[in-house]
C-alpha positions as CSV (number, residue, x, y, z in Angstrom):
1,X,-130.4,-116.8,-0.7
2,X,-131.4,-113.9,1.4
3,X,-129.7,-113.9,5.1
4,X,-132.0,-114.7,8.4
5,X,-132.6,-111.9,10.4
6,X,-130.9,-113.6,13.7
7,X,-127.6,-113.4,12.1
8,X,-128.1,-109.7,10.7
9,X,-125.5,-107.5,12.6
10,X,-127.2,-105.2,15.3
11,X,-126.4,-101.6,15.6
12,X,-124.4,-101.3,19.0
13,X,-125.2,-98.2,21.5
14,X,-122.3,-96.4,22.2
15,X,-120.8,-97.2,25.2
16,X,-121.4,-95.0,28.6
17,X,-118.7,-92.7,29.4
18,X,-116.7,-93.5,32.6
19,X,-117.0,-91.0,35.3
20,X,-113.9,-88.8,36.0
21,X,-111.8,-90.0,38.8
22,X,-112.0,-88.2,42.0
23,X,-109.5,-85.8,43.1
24,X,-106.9,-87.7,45.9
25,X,-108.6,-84.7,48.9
26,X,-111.8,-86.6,48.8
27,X,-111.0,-90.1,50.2
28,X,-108.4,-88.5,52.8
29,X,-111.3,-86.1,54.1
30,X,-114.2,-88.6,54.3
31,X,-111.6,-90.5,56.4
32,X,-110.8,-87.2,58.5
33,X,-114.2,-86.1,59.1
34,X,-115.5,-89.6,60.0
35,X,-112.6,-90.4,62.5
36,X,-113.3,-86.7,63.8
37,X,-117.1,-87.3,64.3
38,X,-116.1,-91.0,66.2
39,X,-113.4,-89.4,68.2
40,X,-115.8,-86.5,69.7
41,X,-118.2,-89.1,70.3
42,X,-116.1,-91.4,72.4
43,X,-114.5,-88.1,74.2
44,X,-117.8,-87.0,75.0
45,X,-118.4,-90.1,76.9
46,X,-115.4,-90.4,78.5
47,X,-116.0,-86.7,79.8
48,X,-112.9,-85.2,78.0
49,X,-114.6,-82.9,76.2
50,X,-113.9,-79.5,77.7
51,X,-117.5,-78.2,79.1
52,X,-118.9,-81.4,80.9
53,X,-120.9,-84.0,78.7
54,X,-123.6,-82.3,76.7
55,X,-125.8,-83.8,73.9
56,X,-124.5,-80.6,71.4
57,X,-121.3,-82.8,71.4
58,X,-123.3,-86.3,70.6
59,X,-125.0,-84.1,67.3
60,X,-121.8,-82.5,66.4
61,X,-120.3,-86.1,66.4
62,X,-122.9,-87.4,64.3
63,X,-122.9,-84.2,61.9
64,X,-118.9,-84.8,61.4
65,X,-119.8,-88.2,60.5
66,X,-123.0,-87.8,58.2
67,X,-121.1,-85.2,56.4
68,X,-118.7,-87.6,55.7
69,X,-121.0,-90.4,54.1
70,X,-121.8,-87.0,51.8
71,X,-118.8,-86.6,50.7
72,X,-118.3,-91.0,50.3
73,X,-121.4,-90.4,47.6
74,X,-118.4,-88.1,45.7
75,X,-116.0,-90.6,46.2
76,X,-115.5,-92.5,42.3
C-alpha cells in the first residue's frame, strides 16, 4: 500500500546562519557616547558649559546621543 502524502518527509531549508558576535568596543562606546551626549545636555542647562548656554551645545548633545543609537543598530 502506497504511503499518504501527509506523512511523506519534507525537504528542510537549511537553517539561517547566526550573525557574528560583535566586537566587546561596541557596547562600551554606545554607553560612552550616550552618557557623553546626556551629560553635555544637563551641563548645558546648569550653565557649566564653558561659553554661556548656547543651542550648538543642546545639538551636539543630541548628535553624541543619536550617534549612539547608530552604533546600538551594530550591537549583535
Amino acid at each position: 500500500m502506497p504511503k499518504s502524502k501527509s506523512k511523506r518527509r519534507r525537504p528542510q531549508p537549511p537553517p539561517k546562519p547566526k550573525p557574528k558576535k560583535s566586537p566587546p568596543w561596541v557596547g562600551a562606546l554606545f554607553f560612552v557616547l550616550l552618557g557623553l551626549g546626556v551629560a553635555v545636555i544637563i551641563l548645558n542647562y546648569l550653565s557649566l558649559v564653558p561659553g554661556g548656554t548656547r543651542p550648538v551645545n543642546l545639538f551636539i548633545g543630541l548628535g553624541l546621543m543619536a550617534a549612539a543609537f547608530v552604533v546600538a543598530t551594530r550591537w549583535h
